[in-house]
N, C-alpha and C positions, 0 to 999 in steps of 0.2 A: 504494500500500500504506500503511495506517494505523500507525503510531509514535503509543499512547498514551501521556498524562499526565495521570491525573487524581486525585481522591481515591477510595480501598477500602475497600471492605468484606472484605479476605480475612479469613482465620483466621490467629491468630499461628501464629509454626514459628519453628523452626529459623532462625538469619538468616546466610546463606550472602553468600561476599564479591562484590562487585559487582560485575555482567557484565564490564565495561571493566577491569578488573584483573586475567580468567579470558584466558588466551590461547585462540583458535578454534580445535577441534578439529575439527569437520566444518564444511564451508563448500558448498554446492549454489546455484548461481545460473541464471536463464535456463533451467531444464528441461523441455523439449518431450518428449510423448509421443504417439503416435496410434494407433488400435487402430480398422481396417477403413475408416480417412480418417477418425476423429471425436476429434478431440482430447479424451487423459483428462489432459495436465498443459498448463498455455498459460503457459510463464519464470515456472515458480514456483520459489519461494527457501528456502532452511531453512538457518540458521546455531547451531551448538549450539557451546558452549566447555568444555575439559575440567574437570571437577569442576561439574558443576551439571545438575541434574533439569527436563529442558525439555518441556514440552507441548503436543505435535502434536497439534490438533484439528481438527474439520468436522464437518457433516451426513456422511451417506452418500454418498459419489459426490464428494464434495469431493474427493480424490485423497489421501490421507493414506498408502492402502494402497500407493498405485501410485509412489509418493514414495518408500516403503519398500521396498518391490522394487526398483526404481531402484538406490537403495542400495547393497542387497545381492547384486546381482547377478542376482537373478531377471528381469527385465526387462533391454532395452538402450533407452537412451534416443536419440534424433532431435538432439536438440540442449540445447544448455547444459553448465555445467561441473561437476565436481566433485571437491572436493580434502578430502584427511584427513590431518591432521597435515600438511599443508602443502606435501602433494604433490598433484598431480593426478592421478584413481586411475580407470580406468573394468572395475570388477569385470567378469568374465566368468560367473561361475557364484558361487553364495551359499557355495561351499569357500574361495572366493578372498578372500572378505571376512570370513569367520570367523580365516581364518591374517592375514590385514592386522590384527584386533583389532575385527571388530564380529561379537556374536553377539547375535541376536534371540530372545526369548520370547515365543510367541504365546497365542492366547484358551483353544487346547488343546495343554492342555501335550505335547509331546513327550517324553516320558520312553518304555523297552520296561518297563512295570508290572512282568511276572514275573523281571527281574533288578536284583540289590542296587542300594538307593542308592548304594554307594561305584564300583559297576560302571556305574551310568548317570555320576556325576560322570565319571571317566575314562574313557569308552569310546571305545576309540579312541588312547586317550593313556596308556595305563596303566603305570607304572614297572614295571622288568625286573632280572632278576638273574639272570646269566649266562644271559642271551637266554632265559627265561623270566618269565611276571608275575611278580610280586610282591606276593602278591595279602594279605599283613601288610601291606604297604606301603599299599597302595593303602588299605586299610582307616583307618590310621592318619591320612594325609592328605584323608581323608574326614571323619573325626569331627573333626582338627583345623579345617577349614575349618569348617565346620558351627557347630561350638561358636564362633568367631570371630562364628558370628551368631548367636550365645545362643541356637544351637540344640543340642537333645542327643540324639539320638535311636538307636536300633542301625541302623549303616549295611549290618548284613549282610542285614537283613529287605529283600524286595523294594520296591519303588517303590509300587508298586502299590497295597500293605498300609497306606499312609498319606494321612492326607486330602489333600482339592486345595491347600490352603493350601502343607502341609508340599513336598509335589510343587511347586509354587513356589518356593520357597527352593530344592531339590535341582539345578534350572535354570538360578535363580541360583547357586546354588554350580557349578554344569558353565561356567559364562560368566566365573566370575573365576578359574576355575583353569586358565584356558585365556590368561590373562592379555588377556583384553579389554579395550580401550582405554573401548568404547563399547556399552551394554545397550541394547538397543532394546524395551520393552515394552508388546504390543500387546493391550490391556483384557487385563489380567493380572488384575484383580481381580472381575472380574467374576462368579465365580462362589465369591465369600470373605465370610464375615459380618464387624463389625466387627472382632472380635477378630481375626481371622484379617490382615483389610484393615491394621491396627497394625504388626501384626508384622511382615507384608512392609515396611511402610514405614521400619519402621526399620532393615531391612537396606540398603532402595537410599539410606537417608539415608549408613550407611555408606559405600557404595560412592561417593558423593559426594563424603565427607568423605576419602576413600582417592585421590581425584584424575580417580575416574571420572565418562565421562559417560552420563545415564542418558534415553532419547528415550521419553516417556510420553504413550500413548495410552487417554485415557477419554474419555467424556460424564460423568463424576460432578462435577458442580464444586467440590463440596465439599473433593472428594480433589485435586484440580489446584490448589486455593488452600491446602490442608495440609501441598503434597508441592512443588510446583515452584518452581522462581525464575522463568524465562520460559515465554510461550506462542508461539507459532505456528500463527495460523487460516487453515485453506485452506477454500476456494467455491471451487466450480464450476473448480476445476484447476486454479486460481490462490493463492497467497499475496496473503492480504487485508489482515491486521496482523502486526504481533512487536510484544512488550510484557513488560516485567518484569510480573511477575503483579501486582505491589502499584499498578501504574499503570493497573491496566484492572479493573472492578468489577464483578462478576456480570451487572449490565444490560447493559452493553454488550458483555460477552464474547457475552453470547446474542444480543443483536442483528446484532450484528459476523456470527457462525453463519449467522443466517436470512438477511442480505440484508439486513435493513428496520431501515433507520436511523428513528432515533427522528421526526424530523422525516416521514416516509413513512408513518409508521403514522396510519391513518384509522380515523376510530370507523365503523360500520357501522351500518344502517339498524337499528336497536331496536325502532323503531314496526311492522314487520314480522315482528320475532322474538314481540314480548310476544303477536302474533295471532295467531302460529305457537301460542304456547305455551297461548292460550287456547281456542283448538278443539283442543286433544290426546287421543286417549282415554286409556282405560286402561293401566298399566302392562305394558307386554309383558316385559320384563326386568328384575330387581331383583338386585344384588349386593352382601353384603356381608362387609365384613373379608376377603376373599377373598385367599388366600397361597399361593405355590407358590416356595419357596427354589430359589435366589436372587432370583431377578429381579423375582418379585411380593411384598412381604412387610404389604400393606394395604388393597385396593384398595373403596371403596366407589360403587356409581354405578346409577341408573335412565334404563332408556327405555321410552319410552311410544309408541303408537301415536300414529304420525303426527307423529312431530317425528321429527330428527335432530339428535345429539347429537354432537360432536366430542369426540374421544378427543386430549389436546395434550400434548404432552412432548416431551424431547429424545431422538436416537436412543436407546437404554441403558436408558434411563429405564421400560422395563415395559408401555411401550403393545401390542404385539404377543403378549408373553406373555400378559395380560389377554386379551386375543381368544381366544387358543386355549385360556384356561381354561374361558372363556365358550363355544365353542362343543365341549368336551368333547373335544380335539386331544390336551391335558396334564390329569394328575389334580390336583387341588386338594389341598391340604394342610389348608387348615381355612376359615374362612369357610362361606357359602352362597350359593345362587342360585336364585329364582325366576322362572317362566314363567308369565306370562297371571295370578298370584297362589299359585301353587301349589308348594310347595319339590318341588326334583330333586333329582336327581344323575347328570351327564351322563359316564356313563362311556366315550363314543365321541362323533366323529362322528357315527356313524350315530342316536345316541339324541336327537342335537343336529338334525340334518335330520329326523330323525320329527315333533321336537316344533314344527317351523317355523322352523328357523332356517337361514341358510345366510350363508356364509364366503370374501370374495373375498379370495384371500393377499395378501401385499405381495410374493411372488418368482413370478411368472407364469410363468419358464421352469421354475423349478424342481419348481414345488410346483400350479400350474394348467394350463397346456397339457399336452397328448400332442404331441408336437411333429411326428411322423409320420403322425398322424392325420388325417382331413379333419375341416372347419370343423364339417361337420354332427354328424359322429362326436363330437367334441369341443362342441358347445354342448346335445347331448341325451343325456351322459353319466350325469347323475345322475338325470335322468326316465324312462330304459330301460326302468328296472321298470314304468310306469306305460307303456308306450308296446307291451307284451312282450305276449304270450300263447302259455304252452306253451314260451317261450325263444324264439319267434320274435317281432322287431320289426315293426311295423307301419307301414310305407315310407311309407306316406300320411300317417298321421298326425303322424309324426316329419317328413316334409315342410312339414306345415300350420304346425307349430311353430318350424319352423328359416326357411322365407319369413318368417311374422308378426314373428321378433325382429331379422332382417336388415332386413325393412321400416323399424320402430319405432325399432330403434337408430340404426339409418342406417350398417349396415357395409359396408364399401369390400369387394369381393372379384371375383374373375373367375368362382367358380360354387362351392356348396357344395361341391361335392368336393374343391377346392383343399387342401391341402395346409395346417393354420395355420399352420406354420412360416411361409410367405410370404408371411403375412399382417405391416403395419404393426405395429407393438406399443401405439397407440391400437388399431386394428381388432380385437388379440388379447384386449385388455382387456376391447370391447364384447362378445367371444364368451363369454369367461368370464363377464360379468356376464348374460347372456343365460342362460346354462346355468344359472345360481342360479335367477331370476327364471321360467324354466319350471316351478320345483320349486314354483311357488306358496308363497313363506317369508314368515313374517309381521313377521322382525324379520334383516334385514342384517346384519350384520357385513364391514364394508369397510376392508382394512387397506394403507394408501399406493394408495388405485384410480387416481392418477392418476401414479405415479412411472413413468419413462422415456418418457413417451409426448408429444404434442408440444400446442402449446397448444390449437391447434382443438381436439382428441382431449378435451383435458381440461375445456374448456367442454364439450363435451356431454357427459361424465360425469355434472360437475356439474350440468345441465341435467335429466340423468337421475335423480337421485340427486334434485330438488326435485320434480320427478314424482312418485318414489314415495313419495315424502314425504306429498303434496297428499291422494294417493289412497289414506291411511290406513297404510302401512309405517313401522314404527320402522325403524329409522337410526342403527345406530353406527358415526361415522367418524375412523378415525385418518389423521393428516396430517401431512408432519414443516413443510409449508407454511400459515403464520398466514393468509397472504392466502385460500389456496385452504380451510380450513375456518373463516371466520367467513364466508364468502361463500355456506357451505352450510350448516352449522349453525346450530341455536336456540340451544342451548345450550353447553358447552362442560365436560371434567370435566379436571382437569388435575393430572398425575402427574409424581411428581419420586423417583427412586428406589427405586421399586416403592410409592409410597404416593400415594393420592390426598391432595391438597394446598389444591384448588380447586375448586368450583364455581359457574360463570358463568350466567348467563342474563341475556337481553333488554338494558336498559341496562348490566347490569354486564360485558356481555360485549367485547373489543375484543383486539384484539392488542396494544396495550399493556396489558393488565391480564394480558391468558395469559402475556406476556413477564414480567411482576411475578412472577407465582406460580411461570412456569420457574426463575427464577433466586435466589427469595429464600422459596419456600413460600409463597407469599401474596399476594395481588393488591394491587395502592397503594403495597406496600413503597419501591419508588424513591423516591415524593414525600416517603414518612414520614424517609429517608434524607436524602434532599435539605433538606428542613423541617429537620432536625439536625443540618446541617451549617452550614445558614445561622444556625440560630438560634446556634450555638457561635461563629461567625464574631460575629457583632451581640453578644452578650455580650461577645466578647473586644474588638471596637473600644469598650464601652460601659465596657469598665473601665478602657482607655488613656486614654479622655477625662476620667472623674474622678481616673486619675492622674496628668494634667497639671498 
């Protein structure tokens, strides 16, 4: 596990007292978890001290959640320890660990909307007077707390009636009146413009400054260098660094994330992308300023027939919402979008597959399989119509189609009727992408096509994905893996909080340049940092010299 020391680029804040003089409130070492024999946690660590705002980060799948459940009791863990306030503690159910002093806030807020702010702060807990509420009381002790966080608002009005921001604070006000030792919050901002983002933060600065501890999870890095004193990165189920934030600098935090240390990143063949890009047709897709609040709030970007273009950012960061604005999933708020040259407006799906486009998810069980269905059912789902006559399907023909993609693809299975559920989740990938690819679309959209699936699975995606590239298909690919989209993309657009930030092509394209523009808005940024650190360094030896 990595312990950095180096020079930062954070944002100044608040300057909170130093780890080593904060005694340790939660201490987790050694924790094993396994789910169906497949290890989600392998002796991962998290050490928080009380009074200081620490943040838990990773990719998806890193275990950050499963970390968190652990915790709190939702999960039991296999193996390793865990102590709070300096006892060893292993929660049985998440009641258990709200009455020990940790209450968690999550991405959606738990508040009952149609009853009072002051009724969700205590619910459950509410003062009495001769074994009745006291529901002055409760009142009182509601706006008192509130107002402690410069907030003012009438607590008798429901929850509901007030923005998400404000519904934040009201969770936080139910966590410290519950006298919480420890906040656990889980992308709480996520769905908060800045002003709103401010405001919370000056509350949990509070609660910091009150003695509490506060466990924060984002992808904004902005906000983890504005808010936290320590981080903690988990990959792949393991605890990879812990670092005061002021010791570890945007680059390397993202690095640290992906896996690929500085030294591991490889420029990639250019001389093949610039070829790519010089036989490309026409623009199949054109988007710009395109916003949908929260998560998108800029996003500008073209594909052209016959290239593929990599969609790069961190989880958070707007790469999926973009997809689904683009294929007409979510309504757009303002921007535009044009097909083949021509301005739309994709009010469905369904307006987005008329006009040739089709949409491989990034959650396959959720949002692409039928999971009861068989293979065949499930890869000639959105071709029916064209396979149907009278509402009757056409056995043959839907055969002809479901052999040629099983051929082509090369899917594993014991007989179309099988069942996908028991299908590999490489094999359910290839089915899903099959089922697009019947629909004859002239412009992909591919969101994480190769997440959970295993590495064979994922070279042939890839493999497939340069295919349809060769043979004239645009190609939008999001990827939260550097390696796995410069390996397939030309080009590269690159998004940093719902804005595009970057775009790469041919030599400017590389994973170290996508890692620049993840972490600092802009590609080269590390050397330009570096370059001014040294030059600061060589000035300051140059003036010790003539003041010798």
């Amino acid at each position: 596990m990595t312990q950095f020391h180096a020079p930062s680029d954070a944002a100044p804040g608040a300057q909170p007292p130093s780890p080593s003089s904060r005694a340790t409130l939660l201490d987790m070492q050694g924790i094993d978890i396994s789910f169906g024999g497949v290890p989600a946690l392998r002796g991962a660590n998290l050490s928080v001290a009380a009074g200081e705002v620490h943040a838990l980060i990773g990719q998806n799948g890193a275990g950050k959640s499963t970390m968190i459940k652990i915790l709190t009791g939702a999960y039991r863990r296999s193996g390793g320890t865990v102590r709070f306030e300096g006892r060893e503690i292993d929660f049985r159910t998440p009641k258990e660990a709200r009455e020990a002093g940790i209450s968690t806030i999550y991405q959606e807020i738990n508040l009952v909307p149609f009853r009072s702010v002051a009724e969700n702060i205590f619910l459950g807990r509410e003062p009495r007077r001769f074994g009745l509420i006291d529901w002055r009381e409760v009142q009182r002790r509601a706006s008192a707390l509130l107002e402690s966080f410069g907030l003012q608002i009438d607590v008798k009005k429901p929850a509901g009636s007030y923005s998400t921001a404000i519904q934040q604070m009201v969770a936080l006000a139910r966590a410290v009146s519950s006298d919480a030792k420890m906040v656990i919050m889980d992308e709480s901002t996520s769905s908060l413009d800045e002003r709103e983002v401010e405001l919370l933060f000056t509350v949990v600065r509070k609660l910091r400054d009150d003695g509490r501890a506060v466990i924060f999870v984002s992808h904004r890095l902005d906000e983890l260098y504005a808010l936290c004193d320590r981080v903690t990165v988990m990959r792949d189920g393991q605890t990879v660094a812990q670092s005061a934030m002021k010791d570890i600098d945007k680059r390397q935090l993202v690095t640290t994330m992906l896996g690929r240390t500085l030294a591991a990143v490889v420029q990639d063949d250019s001389a093949a992308r610039e070829a790519n890009l010089a036989r490309r047709g026409d623009k199949a897709i054109s988007a710009r300023n395109l916003s949908a609040h929260p998560k998108v709030s800029d996003v500008s970007l073209d594909v052209h027939a016959g290239e593929a273009v990599g969609l790069a950012g961190l989880l958070g960061s707007g790469r999926t919402e973009t997809m689904r604005l683009l294929f007409g999933a979510d309504p757009a708020e303002r921007g535009t979008v044009s097909i083949n040259g021509k301005d739309v407006v994709l009010k469905s799906p369904q307006d987005a597959i008329a006009r040739g486009l089709a949409y491989l998810t990034e959650d396959r069980k959720a949002e692409g399989i039928v999971p009861d269905l068989s293979v065949r059912d499930n890869l000639t789902l959105v071709c029916l119509r064209t396979l149907s006559k009278h509402g009757i399907v056409d056995v043959k023909k839907q055969q002809t189609i479901v052999d040629r993609f099983i051929a082509s693809l090369g899917i594993k299975l014991r007989s179309p009727d099988q069942p996908i559920r028991e299908l590999s989740g490489g094999n359910q990938q290839k089915v899903l992408l099959a089922r697009w690819l019947a629909a004859q679309p002239s412009l992909l959209l591919l969101d994480e096509p190769t997440r959970g699936i295993d590495v064979g699975a994922k070279a042939d995606v890839a493999k497939i994905v340069r295919e349809l590239r060769d043979q004239g298909m645009a190609v939008l690919l999001s990827a939260s893996e550097l390696e796995e989209l410069t390996a397939v993309a030309d080009r590269a657009v690159v998004i940093r909080d719902g804005r595009t930030v970057a775009e790469l092509d041919g030599a400017q394209m590389s994973e170290s340049a996508i890692m620049d523009a993840i972490a600092y808005g802009s590609p080269g940024t590390s050397q330009l940092v570096e370059a001014a650190q040294s030059a600061h360094i060589d000035d300051a030896l140059e003036g010790d010299r003539h003041g010798s």
